[in-house]
N, C-alpha and C positions, 0 to 999 in steps of 0.2 A: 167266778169259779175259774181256773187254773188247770192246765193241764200238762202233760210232760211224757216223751217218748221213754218208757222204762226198757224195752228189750225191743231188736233190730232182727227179724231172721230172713237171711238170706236164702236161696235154696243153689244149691253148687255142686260140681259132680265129684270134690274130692274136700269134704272137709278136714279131712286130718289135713293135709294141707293148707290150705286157707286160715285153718286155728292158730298154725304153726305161725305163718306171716305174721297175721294181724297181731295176735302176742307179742312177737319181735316187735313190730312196727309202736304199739300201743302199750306194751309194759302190762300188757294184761295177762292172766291165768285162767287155766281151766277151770271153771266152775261145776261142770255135769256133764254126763255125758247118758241120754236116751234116745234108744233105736236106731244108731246112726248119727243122732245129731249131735253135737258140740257145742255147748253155750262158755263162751269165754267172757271176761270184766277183769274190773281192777280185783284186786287182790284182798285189799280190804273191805269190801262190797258186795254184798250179790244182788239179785231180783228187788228194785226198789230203793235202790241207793241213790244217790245223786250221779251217778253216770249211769248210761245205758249197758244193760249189757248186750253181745250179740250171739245167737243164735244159727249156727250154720247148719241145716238142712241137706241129706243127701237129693238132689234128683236128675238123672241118666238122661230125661230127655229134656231138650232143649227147647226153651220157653217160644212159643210161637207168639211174635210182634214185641212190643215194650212194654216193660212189667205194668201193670196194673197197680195203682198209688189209690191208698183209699180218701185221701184227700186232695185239694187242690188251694194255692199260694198264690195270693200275686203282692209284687212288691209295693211300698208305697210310695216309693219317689218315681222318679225316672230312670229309663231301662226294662230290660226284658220282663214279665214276669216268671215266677217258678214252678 
């Protein structure tokens, strides 16, 4: 069995913002927009395509320590793991 990141949400204090970049930077488009939040992707693609899309999340306060990854990676040669 196979698996695969289909959507990324960040949580940020100004997504309009942040949309705006990563669109520039990525060639992506607005996909949706609820409660605040902003899911951008390619253009031809939404939820489920072969790229992910991202999700940016409004939230005002600032995350206390380093985000929480509901996984964990480690390399298989040599060097750091991730």
């Amino acid at each position: 069995m196979s698996c695969r990141i289909s959507e990324l949400v960040l949580n940020c204090k100004d997504p309009e913002l942040l949309a705006k970049f990563w669109c520039d930077v990525l060639g992506y488009v607005e996909l949706d927009r609820d409660e605040g939040s902003i899911e951008i992707g390619p253009s031809d693609a939404g939820f489920g395509g072969l790229q992910p899309t991202i999700i940016l999340s409004p939230q005002q306060q600032p995350a206390d320590g380093p985000p929480a990854a509901p996984y964990r990676c480690k390399s298989r040669g040599p060097g750091p793991s991730c």
